[in-house]
C-alpha beads as a LAMMPS data file, in Angstrom:
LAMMPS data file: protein, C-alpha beads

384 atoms
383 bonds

1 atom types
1 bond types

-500.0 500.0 xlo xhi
-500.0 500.0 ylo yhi
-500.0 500.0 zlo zhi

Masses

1 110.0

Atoms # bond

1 1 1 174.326 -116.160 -360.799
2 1 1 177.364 -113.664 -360.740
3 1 1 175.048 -110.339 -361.497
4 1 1 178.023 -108.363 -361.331
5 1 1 180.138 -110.548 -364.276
6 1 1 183.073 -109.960 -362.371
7 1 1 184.492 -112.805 -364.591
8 1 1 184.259 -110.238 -367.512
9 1 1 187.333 -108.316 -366.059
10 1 1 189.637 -110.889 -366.740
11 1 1 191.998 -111.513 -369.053
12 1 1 192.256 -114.648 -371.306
13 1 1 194.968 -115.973 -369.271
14 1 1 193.266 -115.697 -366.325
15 1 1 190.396 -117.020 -367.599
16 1 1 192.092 -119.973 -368.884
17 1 1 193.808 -120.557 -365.377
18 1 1 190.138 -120.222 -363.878
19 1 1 188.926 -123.458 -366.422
20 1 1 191.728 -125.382 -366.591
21 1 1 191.634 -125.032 -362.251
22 1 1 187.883 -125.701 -362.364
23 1 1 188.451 -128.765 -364.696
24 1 1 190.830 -129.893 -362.642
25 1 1 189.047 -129.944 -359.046
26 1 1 185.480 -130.865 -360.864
27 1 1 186.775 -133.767 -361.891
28 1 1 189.783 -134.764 -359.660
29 1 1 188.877 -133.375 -356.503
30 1 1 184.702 -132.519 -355.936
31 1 1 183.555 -136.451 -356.370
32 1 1 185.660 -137.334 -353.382
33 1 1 186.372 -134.810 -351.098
34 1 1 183.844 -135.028 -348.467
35 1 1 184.290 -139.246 -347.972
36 1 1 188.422 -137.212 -347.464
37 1 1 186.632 -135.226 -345.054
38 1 1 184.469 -137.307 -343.365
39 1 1 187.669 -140.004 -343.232
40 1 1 190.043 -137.242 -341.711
41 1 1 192.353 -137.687 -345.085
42 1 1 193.878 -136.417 -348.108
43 1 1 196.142 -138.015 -350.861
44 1 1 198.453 -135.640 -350.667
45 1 1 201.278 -136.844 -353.108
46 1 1 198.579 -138.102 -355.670
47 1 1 197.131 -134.615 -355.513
48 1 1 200.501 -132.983 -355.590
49 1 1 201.809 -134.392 -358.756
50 1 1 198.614 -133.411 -360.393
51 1 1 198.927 -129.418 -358.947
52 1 1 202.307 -129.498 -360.195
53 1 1 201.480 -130.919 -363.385
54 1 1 198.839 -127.405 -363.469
55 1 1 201.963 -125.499 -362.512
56 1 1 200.094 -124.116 -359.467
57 1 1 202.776 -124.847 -356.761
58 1 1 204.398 -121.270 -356.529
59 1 1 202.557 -120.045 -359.421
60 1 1 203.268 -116.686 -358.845
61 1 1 206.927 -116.442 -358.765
62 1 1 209.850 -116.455 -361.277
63 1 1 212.297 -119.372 -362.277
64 1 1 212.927 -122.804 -360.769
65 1 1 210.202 -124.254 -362.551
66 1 1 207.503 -121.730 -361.483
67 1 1 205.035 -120.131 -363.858
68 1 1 205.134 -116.393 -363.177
69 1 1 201.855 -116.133 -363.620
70 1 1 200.350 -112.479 -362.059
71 1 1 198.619 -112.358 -358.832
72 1 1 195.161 -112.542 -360.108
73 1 1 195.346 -115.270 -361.997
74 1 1 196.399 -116.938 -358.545
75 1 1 194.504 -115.947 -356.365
76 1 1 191.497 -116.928 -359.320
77 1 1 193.175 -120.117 -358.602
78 1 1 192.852 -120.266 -355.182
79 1 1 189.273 -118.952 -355.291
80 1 1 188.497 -122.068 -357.521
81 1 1 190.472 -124.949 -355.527
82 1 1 188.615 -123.197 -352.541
83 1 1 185.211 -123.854 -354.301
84 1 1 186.163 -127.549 -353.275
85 1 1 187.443 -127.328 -349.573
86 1 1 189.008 -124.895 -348.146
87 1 1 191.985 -128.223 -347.271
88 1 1 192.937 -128.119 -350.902
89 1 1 192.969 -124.283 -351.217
90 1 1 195.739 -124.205 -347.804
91 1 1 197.367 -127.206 -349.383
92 1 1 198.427 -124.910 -352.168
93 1 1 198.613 -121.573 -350.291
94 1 1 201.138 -123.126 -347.450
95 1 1 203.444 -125.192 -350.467
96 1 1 203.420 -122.006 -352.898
97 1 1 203.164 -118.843 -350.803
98 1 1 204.820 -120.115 -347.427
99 1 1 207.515 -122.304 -347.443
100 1 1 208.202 -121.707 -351.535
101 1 1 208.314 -117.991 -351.519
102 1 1 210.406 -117.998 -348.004
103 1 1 212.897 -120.129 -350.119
104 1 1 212.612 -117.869 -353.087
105 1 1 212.506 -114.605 -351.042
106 1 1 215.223 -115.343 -348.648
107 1 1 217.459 -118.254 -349.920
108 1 1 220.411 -118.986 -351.213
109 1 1 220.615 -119.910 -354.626
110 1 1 221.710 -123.331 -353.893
111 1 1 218.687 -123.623 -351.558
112 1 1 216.535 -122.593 -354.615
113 1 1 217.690 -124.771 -356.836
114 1 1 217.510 -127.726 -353.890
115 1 1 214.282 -127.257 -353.290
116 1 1 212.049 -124.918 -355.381
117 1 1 211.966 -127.067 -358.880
118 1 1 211.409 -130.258 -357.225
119 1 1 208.214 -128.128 -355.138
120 1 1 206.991 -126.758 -357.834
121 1 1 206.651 -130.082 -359.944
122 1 1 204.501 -131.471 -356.696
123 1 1 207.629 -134.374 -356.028
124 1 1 208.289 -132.448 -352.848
125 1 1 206.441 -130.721 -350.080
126 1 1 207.257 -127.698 -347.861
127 1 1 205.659 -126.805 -344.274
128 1 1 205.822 -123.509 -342.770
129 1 1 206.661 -123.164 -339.060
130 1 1 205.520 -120.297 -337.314
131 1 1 202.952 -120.537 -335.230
132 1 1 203.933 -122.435 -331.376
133 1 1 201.497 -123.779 -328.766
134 1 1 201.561 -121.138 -326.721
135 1 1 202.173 -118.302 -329.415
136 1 1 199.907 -117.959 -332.371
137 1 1 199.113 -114.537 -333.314
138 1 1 202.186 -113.213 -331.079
139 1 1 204.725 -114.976 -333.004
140 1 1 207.674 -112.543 -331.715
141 1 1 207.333 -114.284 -328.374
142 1 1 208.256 -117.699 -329.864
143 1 1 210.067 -119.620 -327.723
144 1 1 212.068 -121.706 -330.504
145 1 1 215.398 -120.818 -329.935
146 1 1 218.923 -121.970 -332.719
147 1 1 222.088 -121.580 -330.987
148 1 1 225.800 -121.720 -332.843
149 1 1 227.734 -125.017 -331.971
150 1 1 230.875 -124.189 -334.291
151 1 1 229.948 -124.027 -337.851
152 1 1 226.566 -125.632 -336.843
153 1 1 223.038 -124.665 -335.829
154 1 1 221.334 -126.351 -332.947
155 1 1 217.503 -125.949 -332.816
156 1 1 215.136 -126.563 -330.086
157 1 1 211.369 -126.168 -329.611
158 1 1 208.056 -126.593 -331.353
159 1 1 205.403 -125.685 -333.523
160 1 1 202.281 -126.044 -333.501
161 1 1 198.883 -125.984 -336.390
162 1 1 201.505 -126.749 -339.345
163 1 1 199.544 -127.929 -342.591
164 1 1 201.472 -129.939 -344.440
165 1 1 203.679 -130.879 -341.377
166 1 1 203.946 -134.810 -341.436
167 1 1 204.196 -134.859 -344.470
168 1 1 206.497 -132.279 -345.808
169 1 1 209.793 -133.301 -347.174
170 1 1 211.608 -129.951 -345.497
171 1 1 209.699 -127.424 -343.141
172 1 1 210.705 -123.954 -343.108
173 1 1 211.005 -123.054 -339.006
174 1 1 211.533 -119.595 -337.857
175 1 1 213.639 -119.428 -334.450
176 1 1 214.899 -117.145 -332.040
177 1 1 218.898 -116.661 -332.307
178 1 1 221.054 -114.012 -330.526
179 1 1 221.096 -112.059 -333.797
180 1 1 216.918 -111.910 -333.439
181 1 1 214.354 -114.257 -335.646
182 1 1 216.072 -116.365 -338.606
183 1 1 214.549 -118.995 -340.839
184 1 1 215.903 -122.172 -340.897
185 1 1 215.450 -125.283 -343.640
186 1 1 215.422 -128.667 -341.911
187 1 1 214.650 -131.429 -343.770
188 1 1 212.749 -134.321 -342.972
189 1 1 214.505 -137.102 -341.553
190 1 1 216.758 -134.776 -339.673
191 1 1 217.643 -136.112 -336.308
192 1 1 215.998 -135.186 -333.174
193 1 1 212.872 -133.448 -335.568
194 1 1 209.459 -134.934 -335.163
195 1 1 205.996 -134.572 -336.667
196 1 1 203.089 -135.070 -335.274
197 1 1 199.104 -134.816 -336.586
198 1 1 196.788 -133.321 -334.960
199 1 1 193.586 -135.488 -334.536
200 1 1 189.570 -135.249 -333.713
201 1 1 189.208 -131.844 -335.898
202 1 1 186.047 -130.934 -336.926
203 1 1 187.494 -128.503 -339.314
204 1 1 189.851 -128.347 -342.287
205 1 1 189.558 -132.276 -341.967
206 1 1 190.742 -132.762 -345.660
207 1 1 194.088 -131.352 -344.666
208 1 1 197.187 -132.802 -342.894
209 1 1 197.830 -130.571 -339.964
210 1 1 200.749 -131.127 -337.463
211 1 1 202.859 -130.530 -334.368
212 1 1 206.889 -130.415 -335.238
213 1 1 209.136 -130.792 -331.941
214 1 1 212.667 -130.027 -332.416
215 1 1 215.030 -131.755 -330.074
216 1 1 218.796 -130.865 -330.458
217 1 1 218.399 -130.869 -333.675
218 1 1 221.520 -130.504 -335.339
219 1 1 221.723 -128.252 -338.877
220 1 1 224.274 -126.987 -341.177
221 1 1 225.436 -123.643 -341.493
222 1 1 224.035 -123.470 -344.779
223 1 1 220.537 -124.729 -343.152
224 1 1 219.850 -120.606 -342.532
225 1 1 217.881 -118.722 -345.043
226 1 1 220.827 -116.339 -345.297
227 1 1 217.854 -113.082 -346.391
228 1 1 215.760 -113.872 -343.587
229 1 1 216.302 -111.257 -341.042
230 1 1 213.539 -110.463 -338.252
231 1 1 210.059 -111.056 -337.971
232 1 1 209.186 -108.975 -341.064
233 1 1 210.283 -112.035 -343.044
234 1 1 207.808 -114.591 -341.887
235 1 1 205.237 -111.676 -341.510
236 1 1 206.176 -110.921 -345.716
237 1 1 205.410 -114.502 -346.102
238 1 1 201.997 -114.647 -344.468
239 1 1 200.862 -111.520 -346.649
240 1 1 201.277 -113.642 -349.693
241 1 1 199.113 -116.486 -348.144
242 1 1 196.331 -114.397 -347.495
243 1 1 196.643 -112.607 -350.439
244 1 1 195.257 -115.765 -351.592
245 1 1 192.420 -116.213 -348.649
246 1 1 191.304 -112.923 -349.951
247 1 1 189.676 -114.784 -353.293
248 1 1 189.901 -118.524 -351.794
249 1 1 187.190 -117.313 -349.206
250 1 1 185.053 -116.576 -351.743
251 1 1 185.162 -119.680 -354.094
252 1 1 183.742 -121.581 -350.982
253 1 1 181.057 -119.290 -350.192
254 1 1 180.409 -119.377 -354.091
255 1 1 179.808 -123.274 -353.905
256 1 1 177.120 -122.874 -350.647
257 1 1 175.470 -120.080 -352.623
258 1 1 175.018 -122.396 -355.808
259 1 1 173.945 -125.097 -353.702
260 1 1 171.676 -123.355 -351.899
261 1 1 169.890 -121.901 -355.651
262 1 1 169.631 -124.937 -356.803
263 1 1 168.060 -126.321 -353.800
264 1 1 166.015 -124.076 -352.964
265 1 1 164.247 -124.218 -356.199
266 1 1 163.765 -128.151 -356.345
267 1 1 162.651 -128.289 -352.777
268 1 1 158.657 -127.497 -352.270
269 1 1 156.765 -126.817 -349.432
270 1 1 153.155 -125.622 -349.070
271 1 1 152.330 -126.304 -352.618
272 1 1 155.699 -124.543 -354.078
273 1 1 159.405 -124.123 -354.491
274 1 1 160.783 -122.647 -351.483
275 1 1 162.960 -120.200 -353.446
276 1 1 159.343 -118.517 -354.342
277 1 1 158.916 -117.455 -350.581
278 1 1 160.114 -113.808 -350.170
279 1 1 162.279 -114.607 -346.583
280 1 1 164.168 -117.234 -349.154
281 1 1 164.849 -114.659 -351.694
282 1 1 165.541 -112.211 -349.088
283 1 1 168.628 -114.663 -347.905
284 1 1 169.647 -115.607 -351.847
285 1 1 169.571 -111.396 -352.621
286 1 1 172.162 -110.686 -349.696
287 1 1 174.194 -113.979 -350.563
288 1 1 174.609 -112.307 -354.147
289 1 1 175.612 -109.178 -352.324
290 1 1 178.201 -110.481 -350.057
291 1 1 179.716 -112.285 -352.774
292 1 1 179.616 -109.728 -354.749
293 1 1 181.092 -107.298 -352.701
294 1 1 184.223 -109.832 -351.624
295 1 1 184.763 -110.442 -355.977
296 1 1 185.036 -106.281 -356.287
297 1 1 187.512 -106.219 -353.114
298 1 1 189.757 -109.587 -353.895
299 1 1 190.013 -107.977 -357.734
300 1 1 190.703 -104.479 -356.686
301 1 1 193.490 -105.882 -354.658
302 1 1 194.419 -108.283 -356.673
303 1 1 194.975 -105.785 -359.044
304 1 1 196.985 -102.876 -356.731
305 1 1 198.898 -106.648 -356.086
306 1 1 200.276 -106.475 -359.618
307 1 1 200.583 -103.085 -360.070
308 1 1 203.570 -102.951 -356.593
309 1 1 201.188 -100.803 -354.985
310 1 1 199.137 -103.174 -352.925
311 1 1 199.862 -102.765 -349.223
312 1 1 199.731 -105.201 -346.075
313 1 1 196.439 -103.465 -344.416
314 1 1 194.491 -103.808 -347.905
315 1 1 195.235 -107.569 -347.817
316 1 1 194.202 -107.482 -344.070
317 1 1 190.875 -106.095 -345.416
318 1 1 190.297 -108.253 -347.935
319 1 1 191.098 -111.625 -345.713
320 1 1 188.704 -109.637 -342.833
321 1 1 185.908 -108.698 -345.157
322 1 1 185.700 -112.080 -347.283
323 1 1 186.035 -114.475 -345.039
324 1 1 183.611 -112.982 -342.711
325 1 1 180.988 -112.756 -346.002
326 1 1 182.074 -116.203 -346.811
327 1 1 181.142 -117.895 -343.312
328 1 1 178.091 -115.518 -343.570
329 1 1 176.825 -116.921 -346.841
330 1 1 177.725 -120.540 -345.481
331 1 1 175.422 -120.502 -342.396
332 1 1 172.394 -118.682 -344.397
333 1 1 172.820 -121.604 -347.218
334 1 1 172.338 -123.803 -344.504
335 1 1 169.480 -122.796 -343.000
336 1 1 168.021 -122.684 -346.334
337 1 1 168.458 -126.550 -346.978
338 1 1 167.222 -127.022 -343.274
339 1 1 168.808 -130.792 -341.641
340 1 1 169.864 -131.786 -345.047
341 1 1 172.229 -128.619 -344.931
342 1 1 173.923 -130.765 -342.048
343 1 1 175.154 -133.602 -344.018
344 1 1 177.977 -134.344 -345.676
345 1 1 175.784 -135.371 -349.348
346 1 1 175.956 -131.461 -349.481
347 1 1 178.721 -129.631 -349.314
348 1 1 177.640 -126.437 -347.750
349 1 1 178.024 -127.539 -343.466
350 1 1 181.804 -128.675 -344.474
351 1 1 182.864 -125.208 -345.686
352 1 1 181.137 -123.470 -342.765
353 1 1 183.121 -125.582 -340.738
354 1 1 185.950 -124.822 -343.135
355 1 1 185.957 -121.246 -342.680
356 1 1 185.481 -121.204 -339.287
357 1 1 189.454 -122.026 -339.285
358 1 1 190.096 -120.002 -341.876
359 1 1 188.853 -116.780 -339.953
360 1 1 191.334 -117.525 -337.001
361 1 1 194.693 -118.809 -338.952
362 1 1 197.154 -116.891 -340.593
363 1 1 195.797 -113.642 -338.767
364 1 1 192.473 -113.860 -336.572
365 1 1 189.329 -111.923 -337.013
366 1 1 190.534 -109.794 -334.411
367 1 1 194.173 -108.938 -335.230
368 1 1 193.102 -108.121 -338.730
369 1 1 190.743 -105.664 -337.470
370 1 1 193.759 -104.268 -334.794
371 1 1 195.776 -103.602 -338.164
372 1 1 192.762 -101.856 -339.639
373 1 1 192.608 -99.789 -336.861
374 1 1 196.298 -99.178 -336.465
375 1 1 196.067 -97.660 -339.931
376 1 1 193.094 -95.365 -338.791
377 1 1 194.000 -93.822 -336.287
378 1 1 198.000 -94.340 -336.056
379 1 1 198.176 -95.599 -332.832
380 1 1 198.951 -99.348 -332.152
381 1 1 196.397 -101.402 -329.900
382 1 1 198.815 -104.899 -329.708
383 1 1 201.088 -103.893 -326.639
384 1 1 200.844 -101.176 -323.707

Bonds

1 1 1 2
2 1 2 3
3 1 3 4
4 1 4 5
5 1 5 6
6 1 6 7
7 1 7 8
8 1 8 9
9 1 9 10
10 1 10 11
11 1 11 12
12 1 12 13
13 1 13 14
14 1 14 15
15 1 15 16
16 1 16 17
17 1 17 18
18 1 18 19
19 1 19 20
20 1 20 21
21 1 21 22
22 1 22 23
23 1 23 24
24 1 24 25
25 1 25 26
26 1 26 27
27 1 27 28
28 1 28 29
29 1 29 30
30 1 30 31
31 1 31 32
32 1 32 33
33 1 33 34
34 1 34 35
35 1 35 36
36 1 36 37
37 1 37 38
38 1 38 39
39 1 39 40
40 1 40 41
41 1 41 42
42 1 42 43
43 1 43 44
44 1 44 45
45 1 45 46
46 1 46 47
47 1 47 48
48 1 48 49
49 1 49 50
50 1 50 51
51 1 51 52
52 1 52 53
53 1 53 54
54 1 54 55
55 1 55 56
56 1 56 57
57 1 57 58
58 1 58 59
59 1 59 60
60 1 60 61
61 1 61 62
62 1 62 63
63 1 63 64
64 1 64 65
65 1 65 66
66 1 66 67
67 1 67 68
68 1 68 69
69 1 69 70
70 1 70 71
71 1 71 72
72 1 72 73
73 1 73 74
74 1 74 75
75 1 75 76
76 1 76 77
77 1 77 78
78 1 78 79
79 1 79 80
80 1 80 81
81 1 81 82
82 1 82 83
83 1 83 84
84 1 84 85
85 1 85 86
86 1 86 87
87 1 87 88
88 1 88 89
89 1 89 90
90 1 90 91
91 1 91 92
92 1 92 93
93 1 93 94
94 1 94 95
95 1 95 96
96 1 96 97
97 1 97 98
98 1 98 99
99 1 99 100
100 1 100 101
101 1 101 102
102 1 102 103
103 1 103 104
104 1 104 105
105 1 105 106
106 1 106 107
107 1 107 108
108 1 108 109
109 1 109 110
110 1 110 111
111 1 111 112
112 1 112 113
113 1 113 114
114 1 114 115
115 1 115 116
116 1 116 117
117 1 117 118
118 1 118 119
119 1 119 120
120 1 120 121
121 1 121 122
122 1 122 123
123 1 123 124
124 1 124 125
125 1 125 126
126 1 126 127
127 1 127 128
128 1 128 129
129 1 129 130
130 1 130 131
131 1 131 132
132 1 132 133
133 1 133 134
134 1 134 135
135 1 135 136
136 1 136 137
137 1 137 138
138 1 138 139
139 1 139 140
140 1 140 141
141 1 141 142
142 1 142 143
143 1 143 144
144 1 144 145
145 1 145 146
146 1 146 147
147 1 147 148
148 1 148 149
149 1 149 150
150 1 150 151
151 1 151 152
152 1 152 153
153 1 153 154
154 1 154 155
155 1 155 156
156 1 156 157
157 1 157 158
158 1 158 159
159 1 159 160
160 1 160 161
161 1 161 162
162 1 162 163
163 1 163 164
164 1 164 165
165 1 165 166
166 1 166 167
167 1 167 168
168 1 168 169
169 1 169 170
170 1 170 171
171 1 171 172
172 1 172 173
173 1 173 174
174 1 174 175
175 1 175 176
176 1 176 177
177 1 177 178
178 1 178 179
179 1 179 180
180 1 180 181
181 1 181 182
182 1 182 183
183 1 183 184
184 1 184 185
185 1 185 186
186 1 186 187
187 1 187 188
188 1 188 189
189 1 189 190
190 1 190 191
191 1 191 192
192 1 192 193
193 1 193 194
194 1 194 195
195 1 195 196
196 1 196 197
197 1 197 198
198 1 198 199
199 1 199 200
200 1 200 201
201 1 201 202
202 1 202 203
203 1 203 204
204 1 204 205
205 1 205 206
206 1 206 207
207 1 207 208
208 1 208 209
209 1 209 210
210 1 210 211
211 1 211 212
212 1 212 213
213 1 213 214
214 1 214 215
215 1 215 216
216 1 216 217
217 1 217 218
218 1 218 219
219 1 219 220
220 1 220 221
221 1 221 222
222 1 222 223
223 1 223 224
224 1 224 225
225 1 225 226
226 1 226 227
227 1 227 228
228 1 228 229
229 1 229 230
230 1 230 231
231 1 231 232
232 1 232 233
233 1 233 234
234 1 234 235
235 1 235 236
236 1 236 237
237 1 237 238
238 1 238 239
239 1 239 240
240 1 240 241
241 1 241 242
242 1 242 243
243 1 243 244
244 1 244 245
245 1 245 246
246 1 246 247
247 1 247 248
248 1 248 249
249 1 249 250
250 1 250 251
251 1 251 252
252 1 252 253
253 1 253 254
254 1 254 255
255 1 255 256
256 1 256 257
257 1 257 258
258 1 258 259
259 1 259 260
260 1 260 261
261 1 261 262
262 1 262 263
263 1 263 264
264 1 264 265
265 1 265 266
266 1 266 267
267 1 267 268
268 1 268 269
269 1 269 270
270 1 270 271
271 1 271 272
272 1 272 273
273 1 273 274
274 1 274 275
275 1 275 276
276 1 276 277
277 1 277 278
278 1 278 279
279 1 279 280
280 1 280 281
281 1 281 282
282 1 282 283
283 1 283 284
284 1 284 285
285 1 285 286
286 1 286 287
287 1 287 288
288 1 288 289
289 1 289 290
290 1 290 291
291 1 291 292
292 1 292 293
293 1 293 294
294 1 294 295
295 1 295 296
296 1 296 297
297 1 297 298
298 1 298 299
299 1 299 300
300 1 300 301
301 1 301 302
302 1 302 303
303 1 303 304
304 1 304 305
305 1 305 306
306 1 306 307
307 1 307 308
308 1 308 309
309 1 309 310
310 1 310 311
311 1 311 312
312 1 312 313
313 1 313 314
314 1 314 315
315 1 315 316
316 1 316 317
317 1 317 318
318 1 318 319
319 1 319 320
320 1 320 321
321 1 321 322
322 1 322 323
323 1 323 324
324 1 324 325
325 1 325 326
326 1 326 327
327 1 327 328
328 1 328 329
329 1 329 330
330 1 330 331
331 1 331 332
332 1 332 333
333 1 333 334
334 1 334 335
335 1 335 336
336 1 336 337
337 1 337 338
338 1 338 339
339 1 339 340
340 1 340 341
341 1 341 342
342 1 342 343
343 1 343 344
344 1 344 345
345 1 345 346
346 1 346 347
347 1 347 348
348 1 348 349
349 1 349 350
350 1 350 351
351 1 351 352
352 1 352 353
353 1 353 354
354 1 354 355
355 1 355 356
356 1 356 357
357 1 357 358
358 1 358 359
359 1 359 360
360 1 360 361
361 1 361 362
362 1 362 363
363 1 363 364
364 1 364 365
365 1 365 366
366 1 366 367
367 1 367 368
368 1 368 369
369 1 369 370
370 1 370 371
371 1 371 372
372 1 372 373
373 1 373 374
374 1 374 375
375 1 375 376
376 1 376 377
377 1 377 378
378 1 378 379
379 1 379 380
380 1 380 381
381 1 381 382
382 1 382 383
383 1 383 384
C-alpha cells in the first residue's frame, strides 16, 4: 500500500535493519502489547535484553558496544518499533538518544565505559531528566539546583514525565549550578533520590513513566558530565530523540492505515464492502497521502542527517509535520472501523491515544511551530 515505494530508496543495510526490527516486534512485541496497555505495563528488562541483543540501544553512535549504524537505518528502526506502540518506540529513543548519547556526547571516558556497553547490551537502563513539574517546554527556568560541598555535588529538586524513570539503573539530571545548567549522572540507589510512576494514564500506557525527587542528594565530583555546558546540551540531546519521532510517527500511523484497508474491505454494509463507498476511499486516498508525504520528509532528513548538514528547525519540521499526519491518519482509521475502532482487539484507538503524547513531549505542537517561525522571519516569539 506504499504507492510511493519509499522502501526502494534504501540501502540493503537498511533494509535488513527494517526486517530484522519488523521480525523482531511481529513476533516479540505485536501479540501482547495491548493486554501491556490495557494492564498499564511493560517488561522492560525482558524487552531490553532482546533490543540489545538487535544492537538497537544507541544504534547510531560509535564504540562501547554500539553499532554505528547511519541515521536512517535508525530512525527506519524507530519507524518500525513505532508500528507497535509508540511505548516501545520512546523506550528506545529515551535509552539510545537521551541518556546514551548525553553520556557519549558529554562524558568522561570513564563514564563511557561505566555505563554505555552495559546500555547498549540492554543489562542497564538510562532516564533522561529534563523536564520539572512546573517547567516543561521552558526548561531554562528549572528549578533543580547542584551546589559544591567540597569535592562533592549536592542536588536538590525534581523531575517530572521521565520514561524509563523507576526503572533506570542511572538517570541523567540536568541542574542549575552557579556556573549555569550541567548534567549530572546519579545512579540508582543513590541516597536521598526517589522515583516515582505516574499512574491513571490513558496514554503511552505501555511505558514506565516517572517523577524523580532529589533530596540532598549527595554525588561525586566525577558524577558531572564534564562536556555538558548550558542548555544547548540537553537541547542537542532532544534533537536526536526526535530525529527519531520524525519516522517513529509514521510507523504508527502506518499500522492504523493497514488496519483500516483491511477492514474496510471485509466489513459490508448495504449489500457491499465498505471500502467500495467513495467517502471510504476518499479517507484511505488522503491516509496514503499523509503517509506519504511524512516517508519523503523523515527520508529527506534523514538523509541531510547523515550527510552533517541536517539542521535543528528541519527536525522540528519533520516531528511537527508527521506527527500531526500520524494522529490525523489515526482518528480517520477510526472512524472507518466505527465502535470497533474503540477497542483494544484493534490497535488503531491505542496509537491515537499514543500520539496524542507524542505531539506534546519532547517539543509541543506549538513550540515546534515557534521555531519554524523563528527561522522565517528571524525574530523570536518565546520571550518579550
Amino acid at each position: 500500500m506504499d504507492v510511493l515505494r519509499l522502501d526502494d530508496q534504501l540501502s540493503d543495510e537498511e533494509r535488513m535493519v527494517r526486517d530484522s526490527v519488523r521480525a523482531f516486534r511481529t513476533g516479540s512485541v505485536d501479540p501482547y502489547v495491548a493486554d501491556w496497555f490495557e494492564s498499564g505495563t511493560l517488561p522492560v528488562r525482558d524487552l531490553a535484553r532482546e533490543l540489545g541483543k538487535l544492537g538497537l540501544f544507541g544504534m547510531h553512535l560509535e564504540g562501547y558496544g554500539c553499532a554505528g549504524l547511519n541515521a536512517v537505518s535508525y530512525g527506519i528502526a524507530c519507524r518500525e518499533l513505532e508500528a507497535a506502540d509508540s511505548g516501545l518506540r520512546s523506550f528506545v529513543s529515551v535509552q539510545g538518544s537521551l541518556a546514551m548519547a548525553a553520556i557519549h556526547k558529554y562524558g568522561s571516558e570513564e563514564q563511557k565505559q561505566r555505563w554505555l556497553p552495559g546500555m547498549a547490551a540492554g543489562e542497564l537502563i538510562g532516564c533522561f531528566g529534563l523536564t520539572e513539574p512546573d517547567h516543561g517546554s521552558d526548561p531554562g527556568s528549572m528549578r533543580t539546583y547542584a551546589r559544591r560541598d567540597g569535592q562533592d555535588w549536592v542536588l536538590n529538586g525534581a523531575k517530572m514525565w521521565i520514561t524509563n524513570g523507576s526503572v533506570a539503573d542511572v538517570a541523567v539530571v540536568w541542574a542549575r549550578t552557579e556556573e549555569g545548567i550541567n548534567g549530572f549522572l546519579v545512579p540508582a540507589g543513590t541516597r536521598g533520590f526517589s522515583r516515582t510512576d505516574i499512574q491513571k494514564k490513558l496514554s503511552l500506557r505501555a511505558s514506565v513513566t516517572s517523577e524523580l525527587a532529589f533530596d540532598d542528594v549527595r554525588l561525586p565530583a566525577d558524577a558531572l558530565l564534564p562536556g555538558a555546558k548550558g542548555l544547548k546540551a540537553p537541547l542537542g540531546c532532544l534533537s536526536e530523540a526526535r530525529f527519531g519521532i520524525v519516522f517513529g510517527a509514521i510507523g504508527a500511523g502506518r499500522t492504523c492505515y493497514e488496519t483500516a484497508v483491511e477492514y474496510a474491505k471485509s466489513r459490508e454494509q448495504f449489500g457491499k464492502p465498505i471500502a467500495g463507498f467513495q467517502i471510504t476511499q476518499e479517507k484511505l486516498a488522503r491516509m496514503e497521502l499523509a503517509l506519504g508525504q511524512a516517508g519523503l520528509t523523515a527520508l529527506h532528513i534523514g538523509r541531510l542527517k547523515d550527510a552533517g548538514k541536517v539542521t535543528s528547525q528541519q527536525i522540528s519540521f519533520g516531528k511537527l509535520a508527521n506527527v500531526r499526519a500520524a494522529l490525523d491518519v489515526a482518528r480517520s482509521a477510526r472512524t472507518i472501523l466505527g465502535a470497533n475502532g474503540v477497542t483494544l482487539e484493534y490497535p488503531v484507538i491505542r496509537h491515537a491515544n499514543n500520539l496524542e503524547s507524542v505531539l506534546t513531549y519532547e517539543g509541543t505542537e506549538e513550540i515546534h511551530t515557534l521555531v519554524l517561525g523563528e527561522a522565517i522571519t528571524g525574530i523570536s516569539a518565546y520571550r518579550g
